[in-house]
N, C-alpha and C positions, 0 to 999 in steps of 0.2 A: 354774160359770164365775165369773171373779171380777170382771172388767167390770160385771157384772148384765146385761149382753144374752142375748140367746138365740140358737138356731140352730134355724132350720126345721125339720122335719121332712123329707127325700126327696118324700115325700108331696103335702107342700102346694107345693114348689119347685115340682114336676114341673106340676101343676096347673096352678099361674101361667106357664110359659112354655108350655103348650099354651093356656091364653087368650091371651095374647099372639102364639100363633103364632111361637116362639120355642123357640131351643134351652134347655137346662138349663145348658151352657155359657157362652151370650151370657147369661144373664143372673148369672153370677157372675163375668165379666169374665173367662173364662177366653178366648174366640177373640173376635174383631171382627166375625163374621158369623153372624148372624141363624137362618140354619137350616141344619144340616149334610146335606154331598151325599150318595146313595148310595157314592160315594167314600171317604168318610170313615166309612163302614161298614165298607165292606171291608176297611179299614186297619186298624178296632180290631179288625173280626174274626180278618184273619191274622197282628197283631202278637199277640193273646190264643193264637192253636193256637201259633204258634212260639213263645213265653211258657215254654208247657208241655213242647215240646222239650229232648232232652240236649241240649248244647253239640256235641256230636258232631254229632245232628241238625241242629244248626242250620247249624253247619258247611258240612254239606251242602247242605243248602237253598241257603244263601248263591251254592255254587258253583254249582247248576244254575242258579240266577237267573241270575248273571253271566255264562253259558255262553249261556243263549237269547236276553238280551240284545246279545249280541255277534255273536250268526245276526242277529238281528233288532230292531237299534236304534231305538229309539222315532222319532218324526220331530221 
């Protein structure tokens, strides 16, 4: 690197934001809050399976979503 800084290791991040009690995200200024919901699980995990999806798949997906939500719109 040609600054001369450095960059942490994954390793040592992680560490400091579980002493802190803190996401690995809050503390790279990536979201404004503190610790992420079970929510924000879910979301990486089914944005990751759909990720891996054909276009075709996903397609799909997209339209059953939009199909149950239309039975059953959120409140």
């Amino acid at each position: 690197m040609q600054s001369g800084g450095f960059f942490p290791r994954l390793e040592a991040i992680t560490k400091i934001a579980d002493y802190l009690d803190c996401s690995v995200d809050y503390l790279l200024g990536r979201t404004s809050c503190m610790q992420e919901s079970p929510e924000d699980d879910l979301k990486r995990e089914f944005l990751a399976v759909f990720d891996e999806l054909s276009f075709t798949e996903q397609v799909e997906v997209i339209e059953l979503l939009l199909e149950k939500l239309k039975k059953n719109p959120p409140l």
